[in-house]
N, C-alpha and C positions, 0 to 999 in steps of 0.2 A: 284592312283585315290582314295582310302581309306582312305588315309591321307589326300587329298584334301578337300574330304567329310567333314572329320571329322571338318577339319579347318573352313569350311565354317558353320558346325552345331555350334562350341564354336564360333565363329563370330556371328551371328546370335541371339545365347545365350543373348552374353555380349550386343547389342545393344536394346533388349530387355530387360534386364535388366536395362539399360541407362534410358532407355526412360519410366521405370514403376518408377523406383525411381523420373528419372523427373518431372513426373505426382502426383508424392507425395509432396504436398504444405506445405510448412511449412514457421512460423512466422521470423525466423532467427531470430538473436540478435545481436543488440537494436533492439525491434519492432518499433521505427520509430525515426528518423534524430533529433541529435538537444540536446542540455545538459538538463537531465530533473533525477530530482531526487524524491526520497520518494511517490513512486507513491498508490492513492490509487485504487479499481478497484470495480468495480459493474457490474450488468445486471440489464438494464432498459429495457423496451419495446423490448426485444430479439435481444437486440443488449447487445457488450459488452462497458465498456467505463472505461478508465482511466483517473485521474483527479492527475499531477504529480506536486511536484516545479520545476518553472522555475531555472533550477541552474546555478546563476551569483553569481555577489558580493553584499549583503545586503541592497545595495542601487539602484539598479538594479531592484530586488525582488518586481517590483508594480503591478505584473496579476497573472493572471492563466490562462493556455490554457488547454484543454480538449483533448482527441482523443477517436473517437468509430468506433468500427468496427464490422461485420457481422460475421468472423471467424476466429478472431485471428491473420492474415495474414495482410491484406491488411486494413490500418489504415486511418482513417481522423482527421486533425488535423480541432480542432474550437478555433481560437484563441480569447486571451482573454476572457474568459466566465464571469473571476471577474476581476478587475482594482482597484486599490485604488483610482482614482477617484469615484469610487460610497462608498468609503467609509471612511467617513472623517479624524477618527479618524487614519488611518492605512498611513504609508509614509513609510514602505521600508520592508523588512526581511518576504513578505507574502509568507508562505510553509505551508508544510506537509497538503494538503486538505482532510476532509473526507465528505463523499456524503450520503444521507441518501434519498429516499421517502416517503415521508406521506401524505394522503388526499390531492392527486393528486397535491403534490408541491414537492420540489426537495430544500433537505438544504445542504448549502456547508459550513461546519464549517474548519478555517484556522485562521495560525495563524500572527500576523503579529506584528511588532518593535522591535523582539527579549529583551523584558525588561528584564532588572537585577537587579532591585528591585520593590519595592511595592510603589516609586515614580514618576515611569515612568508612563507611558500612552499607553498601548497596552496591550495585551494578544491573548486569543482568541474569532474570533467574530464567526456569523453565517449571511448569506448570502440565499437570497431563491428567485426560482423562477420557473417557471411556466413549460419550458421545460432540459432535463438534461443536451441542450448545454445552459443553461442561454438565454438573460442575466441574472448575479443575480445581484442582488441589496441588502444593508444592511440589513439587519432584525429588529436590535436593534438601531442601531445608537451609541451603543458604546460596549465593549467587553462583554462575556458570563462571560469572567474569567479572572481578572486584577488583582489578587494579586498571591503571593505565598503562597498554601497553605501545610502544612506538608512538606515544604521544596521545592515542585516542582515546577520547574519552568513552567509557563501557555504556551508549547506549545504545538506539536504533539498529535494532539486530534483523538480520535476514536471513534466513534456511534456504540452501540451495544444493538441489539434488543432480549430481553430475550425470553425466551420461552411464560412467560404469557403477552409480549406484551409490557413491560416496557422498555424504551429506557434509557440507562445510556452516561456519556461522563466518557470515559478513557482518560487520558492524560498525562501525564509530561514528563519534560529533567530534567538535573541535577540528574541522580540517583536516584529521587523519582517517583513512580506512581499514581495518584489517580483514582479512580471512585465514580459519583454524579451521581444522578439520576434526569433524565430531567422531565420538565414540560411537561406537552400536548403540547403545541404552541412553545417550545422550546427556550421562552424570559428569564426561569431561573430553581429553581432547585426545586426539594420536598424535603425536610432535613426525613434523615434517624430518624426512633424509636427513637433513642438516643440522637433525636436532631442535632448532626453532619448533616453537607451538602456533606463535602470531607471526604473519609477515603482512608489508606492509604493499596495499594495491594502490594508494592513492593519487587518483587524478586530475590535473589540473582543473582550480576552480571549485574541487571536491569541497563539500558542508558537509553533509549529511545524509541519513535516507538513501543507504544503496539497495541496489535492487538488482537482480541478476537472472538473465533465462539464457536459452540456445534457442536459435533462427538456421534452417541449412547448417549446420555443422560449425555453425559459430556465435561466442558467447559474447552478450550483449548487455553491459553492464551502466546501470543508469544510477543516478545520483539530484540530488538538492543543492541549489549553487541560493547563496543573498541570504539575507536575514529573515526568520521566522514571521516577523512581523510586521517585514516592511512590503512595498509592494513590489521590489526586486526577485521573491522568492520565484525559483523558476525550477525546471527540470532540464540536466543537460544528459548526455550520454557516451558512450564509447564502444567500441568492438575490438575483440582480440579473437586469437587463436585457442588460448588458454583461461582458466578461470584466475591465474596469478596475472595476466595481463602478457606485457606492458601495456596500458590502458590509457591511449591519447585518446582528447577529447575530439568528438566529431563536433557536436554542435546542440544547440540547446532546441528542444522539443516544446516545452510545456512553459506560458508563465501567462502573467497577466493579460485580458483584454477591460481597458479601462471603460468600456462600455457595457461590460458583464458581470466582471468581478476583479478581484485586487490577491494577489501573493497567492498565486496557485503551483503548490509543489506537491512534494513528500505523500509518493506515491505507489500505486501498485499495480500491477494488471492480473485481468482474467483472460487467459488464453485457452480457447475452443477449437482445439487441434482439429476437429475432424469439420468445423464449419471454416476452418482459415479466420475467426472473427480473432482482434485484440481488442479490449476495452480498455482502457487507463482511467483507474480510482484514484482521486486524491481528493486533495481539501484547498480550498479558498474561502477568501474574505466576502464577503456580500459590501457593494459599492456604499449599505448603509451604515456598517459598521467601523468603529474603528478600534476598540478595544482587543487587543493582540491575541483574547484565548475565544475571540467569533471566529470562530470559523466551520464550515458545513463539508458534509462528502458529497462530494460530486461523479459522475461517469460521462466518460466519452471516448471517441472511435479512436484510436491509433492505426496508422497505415504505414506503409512500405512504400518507396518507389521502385524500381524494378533492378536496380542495384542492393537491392536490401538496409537501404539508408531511411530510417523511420522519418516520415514525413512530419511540419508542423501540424502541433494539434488545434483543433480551432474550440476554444472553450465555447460552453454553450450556456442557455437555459432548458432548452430541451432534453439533451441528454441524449439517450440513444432509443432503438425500436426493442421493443419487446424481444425477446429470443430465448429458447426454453435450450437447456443444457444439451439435450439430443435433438 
């Protein structure tokens, strides 16, 4: 009868157990269906929202669809936010989107024809409008950034808003990095003290996909180190004083677990200043694929050691817990 007991209390246990972990929500990974790469991520209006490439083949590459969701979990897709129909100049290669707010308008800077030289006709544009699912429509009517400048190539662009207010554009492939400082209205640039418009941040190991916030009163500049589509792609990072740097590398953060998934980079985060949480968005391979444009959005936890040196991140299938913006 004692043992029976007992049986029936570790039964009892475990179903309990079941059912609290059940009740525990989580995003899983990919947070939502469908090949999407380079994602970048915001909070608008208390919601959250990721704006990814559509990952095809180059000529494929004519939108951008959006997804926002309440608490990480449970996703909506808004398709098409941007089209190269709204924008003349762009016919195929449009990725890596970054998102910015200002004076209640919403700028979607992206890039598009993948140029490889200073003859072609693309770069990067910017895009604006009214709510964060679009529609946007072109801003300029032709690119922010059409040439190579210090060598980079004009895509994978990043908005990053200083401390006193100043908006800069990070950007390039090719091994090189620049940062410009934007105008008000974001149609071109203010040329630095020295007369320079682009200078060049880049640091060792630099690909691609920079990425840049402030931590305590210092700026924390991350980047995509290996090939797109090999399983080398990884995330490394840097800290400086200044957003021009100098910017040695500390060490690399993010890449593959061959038990999970394969080429996990080119990323973004969602920082919840008032809960202390970071989440780092990016894209990897699924261990089943191997064609170079599979790849899914993923989320998971980024942390701190108590030096302010961002810890390894441990990729997951899980993902992370539910958590609403306030």
């Amino acid at each position: 009868m004692k043992y029976l007991f007992s049986s029936l209390l570790l039964l009892a246990g475990s179903i309990s157990f079941a059912q609290s972990t059940k009740s525990i929500k989580q995003s899983g990974n990919p947070i939502f269906q469908g090949w999407y790469a380079d994602p970048e991520a915001a909070i608008f209006n208390n919601k959250y929202w990721v704006y990814p490439t559509y990952s095809a083949k180059y000529r494929e590459q004519v939108f951008l669809d959006a997804f926002s969701s309440d608490d990480l979990v449970k996703w909506k897709k808004h398709p098409r936010v941007l089209d190269t129909a709204a924008v003349k100049w762009a016919n195929k290669a449009m990725w890596a989107p970054a998102i910015v707010q200002k004076d209640k308008k919403y700028y979607l800077f992206f890039g598009a024809n993948d140029i490889q030289s200073d003859n072609e006709v693309g770069g990067i544009g910017v895009a604006v409008a009214d709510k964060p699912e679009g529609p946007y429509k072109d801003h300029l009517g032709k690119p922010l950034v059409d040439k190579f400048h210090n060598g980079a190539q004009p895509i994978d662009q990043f908005v990053f808003k200083d401390k006193d207010g100043q908006y800069y554009l990070i950007y390039g492939g090719w091994k090189h990095c620049n940062i410009a400082k934007l105008n008000a209205d974001f149609t071109g640039f203010v040329p630095f003290e020295d007369g320079t418009t682009f200078k060049e941040i880049t640091p060792e190991n630099y690909v691609e996909g920079p990425y840049m916030f402030i931590k305590d009163g210092k700026y924390y500049f991350m980047w995509s180190e290996g090939g797109w589509t090999g399983p080398d792609y990884s995330v490394a990072y840097a800290i400086a004083d200044s957003p021009f740097g100098p910017f040695k590398r500390v060490d690399k953060i993010l890449k593959q677990d061959p038990e999970v998934a394969r080429g996990a980079g080119h990323h973004s985060l969602l920082i919840n200043e008032k809960k202390g949480t970071y989440h780092i968005v990016y894209h990897r391979r699924p261990l089943t694929e191997t064609d170079g444009n599979h790849r899914v959005t993923c989320i998971d936890e980024m942390k701190f050691d108590a030096d302010g040196k961002i810890l390894p991140v441990k990729i997951t299938n899980e993902g992370v817990k539910a958590q609403k913006v306030k």
